[in-house]
C-alpha positions as CSV (number, residue, x, y, z in Angstrom):
1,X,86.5,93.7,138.7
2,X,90.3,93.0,138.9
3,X,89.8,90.0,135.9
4,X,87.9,92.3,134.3
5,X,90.3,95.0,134.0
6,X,93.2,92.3,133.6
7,X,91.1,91.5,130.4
8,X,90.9,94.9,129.0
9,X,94.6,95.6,129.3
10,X,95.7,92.2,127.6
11,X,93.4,92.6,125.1
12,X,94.5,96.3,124.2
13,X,98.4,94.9,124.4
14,X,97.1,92.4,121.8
15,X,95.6,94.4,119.6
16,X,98.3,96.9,119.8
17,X,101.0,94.2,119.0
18,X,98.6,93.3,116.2
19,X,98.6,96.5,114.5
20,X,102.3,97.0,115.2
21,X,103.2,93.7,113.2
22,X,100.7,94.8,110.6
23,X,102.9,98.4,109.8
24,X,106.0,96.2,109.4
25,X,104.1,94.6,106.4
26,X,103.2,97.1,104.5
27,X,104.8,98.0,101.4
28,X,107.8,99.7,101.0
29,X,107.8,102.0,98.0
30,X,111.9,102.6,97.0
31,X,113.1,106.2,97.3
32,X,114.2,108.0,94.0
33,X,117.4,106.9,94.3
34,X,117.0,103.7,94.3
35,X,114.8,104.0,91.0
36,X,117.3,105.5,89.5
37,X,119.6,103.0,90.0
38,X,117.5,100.4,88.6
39,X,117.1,102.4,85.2
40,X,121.3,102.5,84.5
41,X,123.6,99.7,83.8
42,X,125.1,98.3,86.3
43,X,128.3,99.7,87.6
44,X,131.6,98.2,86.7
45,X,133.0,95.9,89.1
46,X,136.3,97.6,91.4
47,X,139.0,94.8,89.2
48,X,141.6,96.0,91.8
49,X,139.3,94.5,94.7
50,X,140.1,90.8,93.4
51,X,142.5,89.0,94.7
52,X,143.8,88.2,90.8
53,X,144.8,91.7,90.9
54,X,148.6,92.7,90.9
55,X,148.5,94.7,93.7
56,X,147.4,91.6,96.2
57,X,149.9,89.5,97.7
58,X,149.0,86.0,99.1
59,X,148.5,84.8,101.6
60,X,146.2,86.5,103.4
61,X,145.7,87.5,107.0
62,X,143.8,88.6,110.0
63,X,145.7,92.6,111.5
64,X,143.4,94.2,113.8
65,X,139.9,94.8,112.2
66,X,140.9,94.0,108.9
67,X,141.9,91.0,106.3
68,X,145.1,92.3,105.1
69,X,147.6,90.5,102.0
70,X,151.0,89.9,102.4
71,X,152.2,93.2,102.4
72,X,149.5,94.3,104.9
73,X,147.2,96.0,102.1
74,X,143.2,95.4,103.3
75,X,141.4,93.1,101.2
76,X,137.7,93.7,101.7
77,X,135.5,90.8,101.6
78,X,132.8,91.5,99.5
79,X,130.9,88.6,99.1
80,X,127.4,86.4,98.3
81,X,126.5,83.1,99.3
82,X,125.9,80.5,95.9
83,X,124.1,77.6,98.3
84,X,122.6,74.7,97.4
85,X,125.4,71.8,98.3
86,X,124.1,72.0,102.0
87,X,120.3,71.5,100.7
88,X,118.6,68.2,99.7
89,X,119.9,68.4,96.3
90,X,123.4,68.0,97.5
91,X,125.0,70.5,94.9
92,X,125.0,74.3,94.4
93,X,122.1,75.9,92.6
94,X,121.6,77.1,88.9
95,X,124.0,74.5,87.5
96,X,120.8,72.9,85.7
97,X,120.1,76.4,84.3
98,X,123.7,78.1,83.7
99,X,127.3,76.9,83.3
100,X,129.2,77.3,86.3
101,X,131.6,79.4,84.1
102,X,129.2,81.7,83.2
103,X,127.7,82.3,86.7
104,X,131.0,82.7,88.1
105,X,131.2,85.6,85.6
106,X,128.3,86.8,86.3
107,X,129.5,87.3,90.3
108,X,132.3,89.0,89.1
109,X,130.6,91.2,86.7
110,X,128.1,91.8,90.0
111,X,131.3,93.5,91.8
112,X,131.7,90.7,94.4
113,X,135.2,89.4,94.8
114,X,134.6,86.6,97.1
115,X,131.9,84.3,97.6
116,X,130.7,82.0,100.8
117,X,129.8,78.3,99.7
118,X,127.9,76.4,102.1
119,X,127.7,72.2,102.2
120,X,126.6,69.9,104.6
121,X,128.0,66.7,106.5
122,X,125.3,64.7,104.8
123,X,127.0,65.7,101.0
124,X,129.9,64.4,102.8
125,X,128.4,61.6,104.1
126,X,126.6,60.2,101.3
127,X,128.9,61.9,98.7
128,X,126.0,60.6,96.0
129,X,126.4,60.4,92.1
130,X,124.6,63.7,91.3
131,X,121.4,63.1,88.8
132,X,121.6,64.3,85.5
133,X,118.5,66.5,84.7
134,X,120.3,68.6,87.9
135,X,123.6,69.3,85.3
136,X,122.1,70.2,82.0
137,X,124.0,73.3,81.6
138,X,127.2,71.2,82.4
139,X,127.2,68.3,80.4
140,X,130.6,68.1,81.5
141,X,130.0,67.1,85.2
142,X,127.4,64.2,84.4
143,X,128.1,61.3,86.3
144,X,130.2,62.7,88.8
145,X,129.7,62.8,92.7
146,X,128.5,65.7,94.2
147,X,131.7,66.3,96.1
148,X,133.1,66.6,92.4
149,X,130.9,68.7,91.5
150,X,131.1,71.1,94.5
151,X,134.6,71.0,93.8
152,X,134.1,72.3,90.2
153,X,132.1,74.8,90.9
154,X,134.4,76.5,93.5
155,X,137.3,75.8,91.1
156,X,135.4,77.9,88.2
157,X,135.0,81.1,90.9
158,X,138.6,80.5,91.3
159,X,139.4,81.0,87.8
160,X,137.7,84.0,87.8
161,X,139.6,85.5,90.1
162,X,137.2,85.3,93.1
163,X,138.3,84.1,96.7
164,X,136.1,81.3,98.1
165,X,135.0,81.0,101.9
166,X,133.8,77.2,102.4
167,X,131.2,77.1,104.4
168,X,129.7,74.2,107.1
169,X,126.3,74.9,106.8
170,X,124.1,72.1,108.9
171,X,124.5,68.5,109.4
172,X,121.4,67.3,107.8
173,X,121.2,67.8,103.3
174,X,118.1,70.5,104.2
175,X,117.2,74.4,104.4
176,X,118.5,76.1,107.5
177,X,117.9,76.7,109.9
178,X,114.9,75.5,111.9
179,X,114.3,74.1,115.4
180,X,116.1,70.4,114.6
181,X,118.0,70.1,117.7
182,X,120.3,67.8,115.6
183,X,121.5,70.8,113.4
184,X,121.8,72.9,116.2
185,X,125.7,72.6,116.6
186,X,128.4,71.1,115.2
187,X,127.7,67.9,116.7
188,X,124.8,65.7,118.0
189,X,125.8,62.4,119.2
190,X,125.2,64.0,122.7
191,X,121.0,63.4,121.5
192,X,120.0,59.9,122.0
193,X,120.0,57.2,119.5
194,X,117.8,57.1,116.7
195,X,116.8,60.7,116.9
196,X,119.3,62.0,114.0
197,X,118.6,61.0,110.7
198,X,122.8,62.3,110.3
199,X,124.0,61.2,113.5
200,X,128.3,62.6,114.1
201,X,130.8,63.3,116.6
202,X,133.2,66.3,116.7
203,X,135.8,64.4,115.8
204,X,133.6,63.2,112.2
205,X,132.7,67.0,111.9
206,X,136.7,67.9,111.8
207,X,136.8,64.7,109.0
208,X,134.1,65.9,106.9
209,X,135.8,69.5,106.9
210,X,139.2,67.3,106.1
211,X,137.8,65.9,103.3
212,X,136.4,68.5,101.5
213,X,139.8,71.5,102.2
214,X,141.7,68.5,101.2
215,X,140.9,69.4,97.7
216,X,141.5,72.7,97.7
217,X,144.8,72.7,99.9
218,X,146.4,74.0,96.7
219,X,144.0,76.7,95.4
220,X,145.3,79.7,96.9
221,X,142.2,81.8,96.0
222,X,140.0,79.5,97.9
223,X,141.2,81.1,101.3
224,X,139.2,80.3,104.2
225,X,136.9,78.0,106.4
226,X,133.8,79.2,107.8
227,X,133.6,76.5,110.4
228,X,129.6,76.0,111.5
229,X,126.8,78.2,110.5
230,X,124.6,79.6,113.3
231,X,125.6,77.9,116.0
232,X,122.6,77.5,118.9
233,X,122.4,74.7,120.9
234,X,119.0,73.6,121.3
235,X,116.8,77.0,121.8
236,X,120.0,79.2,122.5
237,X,121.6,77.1,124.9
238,X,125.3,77.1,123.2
239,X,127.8,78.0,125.5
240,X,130.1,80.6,123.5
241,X,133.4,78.8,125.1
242,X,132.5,75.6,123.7
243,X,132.1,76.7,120.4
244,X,135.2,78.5,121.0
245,X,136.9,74.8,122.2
246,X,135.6,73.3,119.2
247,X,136.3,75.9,116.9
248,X,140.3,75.8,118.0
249,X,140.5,72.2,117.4
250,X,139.0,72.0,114.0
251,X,141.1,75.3,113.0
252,X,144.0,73.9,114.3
253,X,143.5,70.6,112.3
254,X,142.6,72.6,109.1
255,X,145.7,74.9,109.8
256,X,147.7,71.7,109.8
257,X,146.6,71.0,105.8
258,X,147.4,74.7,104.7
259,X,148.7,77.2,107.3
260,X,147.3,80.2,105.1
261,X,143.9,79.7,105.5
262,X,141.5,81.8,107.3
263,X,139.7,80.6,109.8
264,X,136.2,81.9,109.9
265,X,134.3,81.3,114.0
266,X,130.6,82.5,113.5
267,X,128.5,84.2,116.7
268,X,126.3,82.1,118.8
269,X,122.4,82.9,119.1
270,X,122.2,81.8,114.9
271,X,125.5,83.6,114.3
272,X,124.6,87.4,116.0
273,X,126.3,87.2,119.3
274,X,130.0,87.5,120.0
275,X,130.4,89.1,122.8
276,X,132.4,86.2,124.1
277,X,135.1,86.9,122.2
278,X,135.9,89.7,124.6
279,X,136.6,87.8,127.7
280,X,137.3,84.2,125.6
281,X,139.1,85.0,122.0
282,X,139.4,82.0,119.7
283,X,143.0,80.9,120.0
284,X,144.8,79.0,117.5
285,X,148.6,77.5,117.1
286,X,149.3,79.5,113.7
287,X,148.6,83.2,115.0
288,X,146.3,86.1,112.7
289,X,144.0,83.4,111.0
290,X,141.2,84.1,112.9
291,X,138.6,86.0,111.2
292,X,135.2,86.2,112.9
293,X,131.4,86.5,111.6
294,X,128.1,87.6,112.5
295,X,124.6,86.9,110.6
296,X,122.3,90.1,111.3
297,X,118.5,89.6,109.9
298,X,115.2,92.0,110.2
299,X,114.4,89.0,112.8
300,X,117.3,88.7,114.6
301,X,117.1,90.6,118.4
302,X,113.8,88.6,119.0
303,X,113.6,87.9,122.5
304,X,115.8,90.8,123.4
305,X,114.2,94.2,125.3
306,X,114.9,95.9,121.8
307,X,113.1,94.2,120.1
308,X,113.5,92.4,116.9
309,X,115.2,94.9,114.0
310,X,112.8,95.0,111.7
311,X,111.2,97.6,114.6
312,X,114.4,99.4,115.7
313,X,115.2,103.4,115.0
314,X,119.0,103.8,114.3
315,X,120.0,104.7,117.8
316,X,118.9,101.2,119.0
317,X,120.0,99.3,116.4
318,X,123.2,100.4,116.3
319,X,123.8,100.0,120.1
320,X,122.8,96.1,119.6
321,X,125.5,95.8,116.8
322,X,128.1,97.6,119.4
323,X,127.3,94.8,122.0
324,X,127.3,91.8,120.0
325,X,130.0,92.1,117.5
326,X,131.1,95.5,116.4
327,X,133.2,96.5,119.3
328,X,135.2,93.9,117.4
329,X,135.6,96.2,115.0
330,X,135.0,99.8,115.7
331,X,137.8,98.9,118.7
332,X,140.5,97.4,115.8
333,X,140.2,94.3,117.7
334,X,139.8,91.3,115.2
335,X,138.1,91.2,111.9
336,X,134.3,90.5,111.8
337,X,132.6,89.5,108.2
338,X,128.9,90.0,108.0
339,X,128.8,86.4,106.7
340,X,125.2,87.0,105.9
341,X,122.5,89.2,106.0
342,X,119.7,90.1,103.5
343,X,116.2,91.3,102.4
344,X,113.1,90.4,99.3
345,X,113.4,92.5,96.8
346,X,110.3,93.7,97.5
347,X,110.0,94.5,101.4
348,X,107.6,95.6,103.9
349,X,108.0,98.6,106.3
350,X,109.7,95.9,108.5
351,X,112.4,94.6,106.6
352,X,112.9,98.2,104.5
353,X,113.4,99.6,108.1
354,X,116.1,97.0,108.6
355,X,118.1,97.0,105.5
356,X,118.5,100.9,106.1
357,X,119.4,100.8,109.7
358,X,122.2,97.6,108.6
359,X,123.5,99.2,105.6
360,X,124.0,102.8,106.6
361,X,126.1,101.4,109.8
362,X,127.7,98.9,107.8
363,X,128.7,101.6,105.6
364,X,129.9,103.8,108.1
365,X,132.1,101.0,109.4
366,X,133.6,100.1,106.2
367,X,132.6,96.8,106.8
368,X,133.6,93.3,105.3
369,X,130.4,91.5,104.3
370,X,128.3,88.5,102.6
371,X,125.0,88.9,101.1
372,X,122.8,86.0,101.7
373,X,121.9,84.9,98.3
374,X,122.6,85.1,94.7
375,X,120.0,81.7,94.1
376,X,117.1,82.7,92.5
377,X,115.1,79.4,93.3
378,X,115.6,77.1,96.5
379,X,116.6,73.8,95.7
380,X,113.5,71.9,97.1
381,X,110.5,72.2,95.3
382,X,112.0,75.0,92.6
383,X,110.4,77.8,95.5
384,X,111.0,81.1,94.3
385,X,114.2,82.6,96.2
386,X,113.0,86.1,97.6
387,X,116.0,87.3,98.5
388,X,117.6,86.4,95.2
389,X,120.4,89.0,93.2
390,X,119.5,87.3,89.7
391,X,117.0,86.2,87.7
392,X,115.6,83.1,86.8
393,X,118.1,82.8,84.1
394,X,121.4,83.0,87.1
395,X,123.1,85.7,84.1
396,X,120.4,89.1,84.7
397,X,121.3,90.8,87.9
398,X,118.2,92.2,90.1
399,X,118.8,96.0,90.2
400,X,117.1,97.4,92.8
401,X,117.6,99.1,96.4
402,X,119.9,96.1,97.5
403,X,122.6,96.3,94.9
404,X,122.6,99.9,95.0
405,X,123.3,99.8,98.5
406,X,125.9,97.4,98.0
407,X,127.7,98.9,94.9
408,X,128.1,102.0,97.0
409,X,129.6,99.0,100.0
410,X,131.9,98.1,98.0
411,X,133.5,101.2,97.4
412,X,132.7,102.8,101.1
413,X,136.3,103.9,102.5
414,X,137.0,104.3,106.3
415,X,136.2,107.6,107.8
């Protein structure tokens, strides 16, 4: 009688799970608002938000919860992440479709002043002459490396006016981020022999980010180092004062090339958690360059009592972005950038219920942030990029619920 019942309540929690994760799928339909939006041009972009604008003053700096200039006025990263050099391709997307000019134009025109550009140790590694049919749209880059070519592209944002964030996305030239234990950190030689196809030591992790700021040591718009992207361990094993170890000595070494750069330590848990920070802060010999970041996805909180956020109400939501990071900011603490967070432009219940919950708190906070991508296609296999801001032809922005929420971002002030 007892396995009988056992059965009956299992099989009730199943099929109540079941149809849970089946309302998170169903389709949103946007508000009127967000209609609207979609039928007017595009807002001008805030010119005074760029760094190319008179009123900034380089360097830049970390003064409790905000990047401030020179003269302490807040610069408010509003970015999007351009990847591609950290995928199998070895460069960023679109330059096959769209000069890098003219995307870098289109970013602008877009409103964001800053962008986040990912690459791999692999691209360092290898460093391989990129093909040609992958250039088409710049004729002039053909027969360069791809190390020249990442540097071209981050030089044509530049010109524009736009601050770049370099970004050490994975070890391995592939998408991230799966369950590879040899992309699950910053290093892997710990793993035995043979096991990593990229096999490196902290110390060649610190090179590889050497070589790549070396180029830039005199761009002053290109003003920051995002050190590791989503930092695990193998199934959330990371130890946040490791990280934290690691993370000083590669700052410190970057510091060294350019004392004005920011230096960008992301969460454990694939970026979400930093609540490490309050007992262990990241510590580093030239004092306000530490800026930190968080990743915050409709599955991120899987595993927790919460529940993932896709499912959460306000109320809950908000009390996991408290714990993990936003005491950070809400207590004037230390800069955090919402390095990356995002959603397809046409969601489910699920991820609609997300994207409101994130945006109306990250609105309320004022908060620096990175929209996770602009690429309209993913580098392998030309796969359709859901969560893509432009067309197919990288020059036609997407106007829908997600740049409406972030045009109004951009110009949220503090309460």
């Amino acid at each position: 009688m007892f396995l009988i019942l056992l059965g009956v309540l299992l099989g009730a929690v199943i099929v109540h799970l079941y149809r849970s994760e089946s309302l998170l799928s169903i389709p949103w339909i946007p508000d009127a608002s967000a209609r609207l939006f979609a039928q007017r041009p595009l807002p001008a972009p805030l010119d005074d938000s760029f760094l190319s604008s008179p009123k900034f003053t380089l360097p830049l700096r970390a003064k409790g919860r905000d990047v401030v200039d020179a003269n302490g006025r807040r610069f408010k990263l509003a970015s999007v992440n351009w990847y591609g050099a950290s995928d199998e391709l070895f460069i960023p997307g679109g330059l096959d479709v769209r000069h890098r000019d003219d995307i870098a134009r289109t970013v602008r025109r877009m409103g964001f002043n800053s962008v986040r550009m990912p690459y791999s140790d692999e691209m360092v590694v290898a460093n391989p002459v990129v093909l040609p049919h992958l250039l088409t749209a710049n004729p002039d880059l053909a027969g360069l490396r791809a190390m020249d070519v990442f540097q071209a592209v981050v030089e044509a944002l530049t010109a524009q006016g736009i601050a770049v964030v370099v970004n050490n996305h994975i070890t391995t030239s592939t998408w991230c981020c799966g369950a590879d234990p040899c992309d699950a950190g910053w290093a892997n030689d710990h793993l035995p022999g043979g096991m990593c196809r990229v096999r490196q030591t902290e110390d060649e992790w610190i090179e590889h980010w050497e070589a790549v700021m070396g180029r830039f040591a005199n761009n002053s718009l290109v003003v920051g180092a995002d050190l590791r992207n989503e930092v695990r361990g193998v199934w959330g094993t990371m130890k946040w004062d490791r990280w934290a170890t690691a993370a000083e000595r590669a700052g410190n070494r970057l510091l060294k090339m350019n004392p004005h750069w920011l230096i960008v330590v992301g969460g454990t848990e694939s970026g979400n958690d930093l609540t490490g920070v309050a007992q262990r802060p990241v510590v580093l010999d030239v004092p306000h360059r530490v800026v930190y970041s968080a990743h915050v996805y409709s599955w991120s909180g899987w595993g927790s009592l919460g529940g993932r956020y896709a499912k959460r109400t306000y109320p809950s939501f908000v009390a996991s972005m408290r714990k993990n990071w936003a005491y950070l900011v809400e207590g004037n603490v230390a800069p955090v950038w919402i390095g990356e967070f995002g959603a397809p432009a046409h969601p489910g219940q699920g991820d609609a219920n997300y994207w409101k919950n994130l945006l109306r708190y990250l609105k309320a906070i004022d908060a620096d942030f990175g929209y996770w991508a602009i690429n309209p296609r993913k580098p392998k296999d030309d796969e359709k990029e859901t969560y893509s801001l432009v067309e197919d032809d990288w020059a036609t922005p997407v106007l829908d619920y997600r740049m409406k929420d972030m045009t109004e971002l951009m110009r949220a002030r503090r309460r």
